[in-house]
C-alpha positions in Angstrom: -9.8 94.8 40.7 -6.2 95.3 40.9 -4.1 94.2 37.5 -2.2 91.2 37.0 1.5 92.2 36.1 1.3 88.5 33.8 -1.0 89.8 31.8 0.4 93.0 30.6 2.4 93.6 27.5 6.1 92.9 27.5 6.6 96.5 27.2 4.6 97.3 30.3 6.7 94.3 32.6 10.3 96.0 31.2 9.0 99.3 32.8 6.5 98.4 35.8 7.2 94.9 36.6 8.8 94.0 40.2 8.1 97.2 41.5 8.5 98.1 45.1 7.8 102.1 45.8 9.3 103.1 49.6 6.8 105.7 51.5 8.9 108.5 49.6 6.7 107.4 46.2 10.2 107.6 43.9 9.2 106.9 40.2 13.1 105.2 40.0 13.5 102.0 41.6 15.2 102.9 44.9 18.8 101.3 45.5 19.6 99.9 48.6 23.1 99.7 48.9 23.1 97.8 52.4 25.0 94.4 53.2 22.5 93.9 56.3 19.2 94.4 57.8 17.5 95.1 61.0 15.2 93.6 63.2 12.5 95.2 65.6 13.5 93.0 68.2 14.5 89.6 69.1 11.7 88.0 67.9 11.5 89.6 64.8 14.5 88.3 63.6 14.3 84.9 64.8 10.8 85.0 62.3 12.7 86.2 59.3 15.7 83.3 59.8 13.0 80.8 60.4 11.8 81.8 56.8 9.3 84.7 57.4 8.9 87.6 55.2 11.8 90.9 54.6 15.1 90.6 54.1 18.6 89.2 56.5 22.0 90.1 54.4 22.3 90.8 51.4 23.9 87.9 50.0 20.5 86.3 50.7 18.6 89.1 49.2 17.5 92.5 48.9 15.3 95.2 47.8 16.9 96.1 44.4 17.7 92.5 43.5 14.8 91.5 44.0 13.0 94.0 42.0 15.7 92.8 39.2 14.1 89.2 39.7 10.7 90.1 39.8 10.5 91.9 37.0 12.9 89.5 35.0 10.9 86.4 35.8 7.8 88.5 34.5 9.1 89.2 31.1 10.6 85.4 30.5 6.9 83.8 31.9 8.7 82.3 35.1 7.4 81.8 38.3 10.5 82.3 40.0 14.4 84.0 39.7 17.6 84.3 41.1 19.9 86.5 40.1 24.0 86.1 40.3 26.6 88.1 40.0 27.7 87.1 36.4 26.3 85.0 33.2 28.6 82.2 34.0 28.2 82.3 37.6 24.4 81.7 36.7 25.8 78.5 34.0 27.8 77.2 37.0 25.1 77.2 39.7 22.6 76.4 37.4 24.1 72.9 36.3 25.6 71.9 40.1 22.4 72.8 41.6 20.9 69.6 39.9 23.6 67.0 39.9 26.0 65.5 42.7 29.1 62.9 42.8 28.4 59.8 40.2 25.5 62.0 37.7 26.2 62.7 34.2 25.1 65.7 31.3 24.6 66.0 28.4 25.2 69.0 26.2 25.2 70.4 22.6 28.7 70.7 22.0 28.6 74.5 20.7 29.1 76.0 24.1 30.7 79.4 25.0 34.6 78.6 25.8 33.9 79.0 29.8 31.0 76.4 29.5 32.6 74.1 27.9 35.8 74.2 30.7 33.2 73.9 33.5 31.9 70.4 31.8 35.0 69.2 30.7 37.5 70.2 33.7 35.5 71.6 36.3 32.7 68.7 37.2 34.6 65.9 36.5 36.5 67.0 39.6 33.8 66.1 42.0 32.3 62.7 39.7 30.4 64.6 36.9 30.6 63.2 33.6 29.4 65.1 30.2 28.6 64.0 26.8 28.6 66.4 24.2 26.3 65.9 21.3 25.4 67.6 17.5 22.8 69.6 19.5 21.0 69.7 15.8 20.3 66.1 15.8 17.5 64.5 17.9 18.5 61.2 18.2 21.9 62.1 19.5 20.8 63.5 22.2 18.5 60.1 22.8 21.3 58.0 22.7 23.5 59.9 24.9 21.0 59.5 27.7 22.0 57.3 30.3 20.6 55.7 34.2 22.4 58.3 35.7 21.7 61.4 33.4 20.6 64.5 35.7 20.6 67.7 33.3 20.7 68.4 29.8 22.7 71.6 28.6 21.9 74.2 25.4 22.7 77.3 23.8 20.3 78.0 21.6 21.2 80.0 19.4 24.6 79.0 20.3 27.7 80.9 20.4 29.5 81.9 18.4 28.3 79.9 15.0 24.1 80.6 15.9 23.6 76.8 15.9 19.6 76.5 16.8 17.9 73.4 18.6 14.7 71.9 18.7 13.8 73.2 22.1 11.1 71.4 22.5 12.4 67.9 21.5 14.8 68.3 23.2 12.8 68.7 26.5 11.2 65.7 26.0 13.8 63.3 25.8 15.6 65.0 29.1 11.7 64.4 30.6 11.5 61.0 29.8 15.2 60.4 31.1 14.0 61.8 34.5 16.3 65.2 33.9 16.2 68.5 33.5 16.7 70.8 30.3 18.9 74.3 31.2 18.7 76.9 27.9 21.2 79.4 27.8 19.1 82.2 26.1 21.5 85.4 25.9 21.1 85.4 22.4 17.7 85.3 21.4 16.6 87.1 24.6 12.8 87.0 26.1 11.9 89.2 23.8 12.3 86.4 20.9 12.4 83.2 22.3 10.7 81.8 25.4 12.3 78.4 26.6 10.1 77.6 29.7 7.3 77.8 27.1 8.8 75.3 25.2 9.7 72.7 27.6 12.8 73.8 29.0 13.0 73.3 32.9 15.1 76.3 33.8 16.5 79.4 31.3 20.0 81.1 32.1 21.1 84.7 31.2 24.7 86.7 30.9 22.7 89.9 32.4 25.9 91.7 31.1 24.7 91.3 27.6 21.3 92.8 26.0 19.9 93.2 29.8 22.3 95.9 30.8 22.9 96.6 26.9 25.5 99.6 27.8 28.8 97.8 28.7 28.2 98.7 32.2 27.8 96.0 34.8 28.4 91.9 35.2 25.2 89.4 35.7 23.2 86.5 35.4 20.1 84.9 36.5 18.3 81.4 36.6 14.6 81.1 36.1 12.2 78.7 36.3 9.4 77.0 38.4 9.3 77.9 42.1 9.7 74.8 43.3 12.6 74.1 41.1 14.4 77.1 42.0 14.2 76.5 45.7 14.9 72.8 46.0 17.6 73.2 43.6 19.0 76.4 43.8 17.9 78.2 47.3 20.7 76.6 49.5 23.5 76.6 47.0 22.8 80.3 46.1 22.6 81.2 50.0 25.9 79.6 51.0 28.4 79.6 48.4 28.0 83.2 47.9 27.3 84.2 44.1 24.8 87.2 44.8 24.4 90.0 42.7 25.5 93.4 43.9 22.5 95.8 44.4 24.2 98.5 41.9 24.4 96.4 39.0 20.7 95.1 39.9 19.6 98.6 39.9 21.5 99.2 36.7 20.0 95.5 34.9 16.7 97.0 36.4 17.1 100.3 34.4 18.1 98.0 31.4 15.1 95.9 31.4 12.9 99.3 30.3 14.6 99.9 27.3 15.6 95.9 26.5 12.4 95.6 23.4 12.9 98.7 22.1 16.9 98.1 21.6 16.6 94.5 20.6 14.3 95.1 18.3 15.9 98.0 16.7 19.3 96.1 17.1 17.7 93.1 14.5 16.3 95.3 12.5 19.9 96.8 11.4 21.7 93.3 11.6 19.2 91.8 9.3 20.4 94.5 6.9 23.7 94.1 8.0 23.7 90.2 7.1 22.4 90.5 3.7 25.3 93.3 2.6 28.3 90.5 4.2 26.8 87.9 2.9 26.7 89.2 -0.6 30.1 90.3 -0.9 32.4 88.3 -2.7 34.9 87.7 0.2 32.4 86.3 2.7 32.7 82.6 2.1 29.5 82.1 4.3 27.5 84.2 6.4 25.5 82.8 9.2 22.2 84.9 10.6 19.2 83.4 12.1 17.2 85.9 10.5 18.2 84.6 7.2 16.3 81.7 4.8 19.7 80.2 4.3 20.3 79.5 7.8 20.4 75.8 8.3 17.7 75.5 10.7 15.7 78.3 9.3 12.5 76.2 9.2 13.0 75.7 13.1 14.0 79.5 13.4 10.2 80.2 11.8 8.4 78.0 14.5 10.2 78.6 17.8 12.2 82.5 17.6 10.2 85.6 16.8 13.0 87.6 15.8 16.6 86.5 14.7 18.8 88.7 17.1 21.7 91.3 16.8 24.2 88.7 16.4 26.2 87.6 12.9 28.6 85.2 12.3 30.8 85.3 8.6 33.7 83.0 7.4 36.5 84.6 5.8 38.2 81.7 5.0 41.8 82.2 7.2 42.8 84.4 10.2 45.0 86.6 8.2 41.8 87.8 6.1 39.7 87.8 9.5 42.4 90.4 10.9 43.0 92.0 7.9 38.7 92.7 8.6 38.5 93.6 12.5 41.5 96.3 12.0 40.0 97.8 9.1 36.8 98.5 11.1 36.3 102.0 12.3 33.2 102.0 13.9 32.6 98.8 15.2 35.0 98.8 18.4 36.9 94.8 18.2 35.5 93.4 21.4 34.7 89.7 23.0 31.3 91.2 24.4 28.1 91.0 22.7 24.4 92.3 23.2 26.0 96.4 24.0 24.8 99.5 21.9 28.1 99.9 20.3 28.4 97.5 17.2 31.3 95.0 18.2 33.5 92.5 16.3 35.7 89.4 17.4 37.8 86.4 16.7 36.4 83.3 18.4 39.4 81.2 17.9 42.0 83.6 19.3 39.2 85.2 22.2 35.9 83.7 23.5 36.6 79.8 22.5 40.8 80.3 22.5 40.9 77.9 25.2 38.7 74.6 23.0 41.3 72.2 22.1 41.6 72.7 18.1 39.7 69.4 17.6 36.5 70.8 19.6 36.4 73.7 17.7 36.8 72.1 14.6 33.4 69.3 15.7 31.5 72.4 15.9 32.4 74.1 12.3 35.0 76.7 13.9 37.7 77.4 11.9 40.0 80.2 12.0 38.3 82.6 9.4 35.1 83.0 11.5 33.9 86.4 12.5 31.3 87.2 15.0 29.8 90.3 15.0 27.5 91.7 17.3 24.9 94.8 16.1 24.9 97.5 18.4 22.4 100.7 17.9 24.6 102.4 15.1 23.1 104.0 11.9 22.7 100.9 9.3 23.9 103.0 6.8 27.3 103.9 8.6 27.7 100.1 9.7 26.9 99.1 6.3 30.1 101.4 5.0 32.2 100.1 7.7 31.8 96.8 7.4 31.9 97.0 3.8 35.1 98.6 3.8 36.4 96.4 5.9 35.4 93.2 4.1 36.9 95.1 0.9 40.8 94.9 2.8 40.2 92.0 3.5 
């Protein structure tokens, strides 16, 4: 009896998952750097345009890509994936894919700068309204729930202060309201945190982050029930023209293999890593969801299996939080997060620069905030890097 890819380990799905071997038998998933496709005959290709099997253009699909999804959707428990050409290209198609003129979202207000324009400047443009709600507190998001609510919105944890919601309250009250929960998972990954399992409807990625892991390539993908991802999504994605480029699919593809073992490793050092900022005495708080003082911590236990590469620390002013990323030596000072190279930034003046002062403030951001995210560096040489930097500063 042959085996069922959904039943092997997570290790075995980032290595074997999705794969489609060509008569040559390559071990390395073969790229197929093609824009189109031909047909046997006539016929043929009037079967695959009426919705038969193999593949039309590639902005509809191909080989690699599909691989990519495969293999993805395996390791996150989907049924079903679509792959884009960036994170935010996923964000986009994954919130106008379930609303039109006159519907309205709701969304935990610690979004990622570009997520929060697309809600607040992009969708009111064509009739979308948002409502952004403490995505900590429950009831909030029940009373921002109206008739014409479509899609709920999370980052969980979310960027850049690790805020963590209650996944699977959350997907109840969107449920009841007749709409549909989208988690942003780029930070915990599917190697510690599984949203469909929880209740949410449909889970986003930046690919660009842990997936490729190497600073390499842009990407994103939705996931989520079958059905979902075709009525929703199919269209949308066919016409409008976000599709992933079959080199950076065969690069997330090579990425998936090693994803657990440099997660993993990656929390392991930042765990460290939080405990040494947080006990120095110019590190006025120190955020880590790996940590019993984080605020949801008791949340963190129940629905995360690991707390992620990612650290956020308050310095208290920007001229401390400089003085910090250009002491560093090491750690390179970058807006990018999830890479093997250790990398610090600046939310104010990079990633959320463009939230109006007053948003960034409702969400705890002030100006002596540093995120940090834990690449594949010795502990101990990140541990004397950081150290002397938070010593100048």
């Amino acid at each position: 009896m042959a085996e069922d890819p959904r039943d092997w380990e997570l290790e075995t799905q980032a290595v074997r998952g999705g794969l489609m071997r060509t008569e040559h038998g390559e071990i390395s998933e073969a790229l197929f750097l093609t824009q189109s496709f031909a047909y046997e005959s006539a016929a043929s290709a009037d079967a695959r345009f009426a919705g038969g099997p193999g593949f039309i253009y590639q902005r509809f699909g191909n080989p690699t890509t599909e691989m990519f999804e495969q293999r993805l959707a395996l390791m996150e428990g989907a049924e079903a994936c679509r792959a884009t050409a960036s994170g935010m290209a996923a964000v986009h198609l994954a919130l106008m894919g379930l609303v039109r003129a006159g519907d309205h979202i709701v969304a935990g207000r610690a979004l990622f700068g570009s997520c929060r324009w697309i809600l607040s400047e992009w969708m009111p443009r064509f009739g979308v309204e948002t409502t952004y709600v403490d995505a900590t507190d429950i009831a909030a998001w029940k009373n921002a729930v109206r008739p014409n609510t479509k899609a709920f919105l999370v980052e969980s944890p979310a960027n850049p202060l690790l805020e963590v919601t209650a996944i699977g309250a959350v997907a109840e009250i969107a449920h009841a309201a007749g709409a549909k929960l989208v988690v942003d998972n780029v930070f915990a990954t599917p190697v510690f945190q599984k949203p469909l399992a929880l209740g949410a409807d449909v889970v986003v990625y930046s690919a660009t982050k842990h997936i490729d892991g190497q600073g390499r390539v842009l990407g994103g993908a939705i996931l989520g029930a079958a059905e979902l991802l075709t009525s929703a999504y199919k269209d949308i994605h066919r016409h409008t023209g976000p599709a992933l480029s079959p080199f950076n699919a065969w690069v997330l593809l090579k990425g998936l293999e090693t994803l657990e073992l440099r997660v993993r490793r990656q929390t392991e050092t930042a765990a460290k890593l939080a405990d040494a900022i947080a006990s120095h005495g110019k590190v006025m708080r120190t955020i880590y969801p790996g940590r019993a003082d984080h605020p949801q911590a008791a949340l963190i236990a129940n629905q995360m299996s690991g707390g992620g590469n990612v650290i956020a620390f308050d310095l208290g002013g920007r001229e401390a939080a400089w003085r910090f990323l250009d002491t560093l030596q090491i750690v390179d000072i970058s807006n990018n997060l999830g890479d093997a190279k250790s990398m610090a930034t600046h939310p104010c003046t990079t990633t959320h620069r463009s939230m109006p002062e007053a948003e960034r403030l409702e969400i705890g951001l002030t100006e002596g905030w540093i995120r940090m995210s834990v690449g594949l560096e010795g502990p101990g040489d990140l541990t004397r890097d950081v150290s002397r930097a938070l010593d100048a500063a």
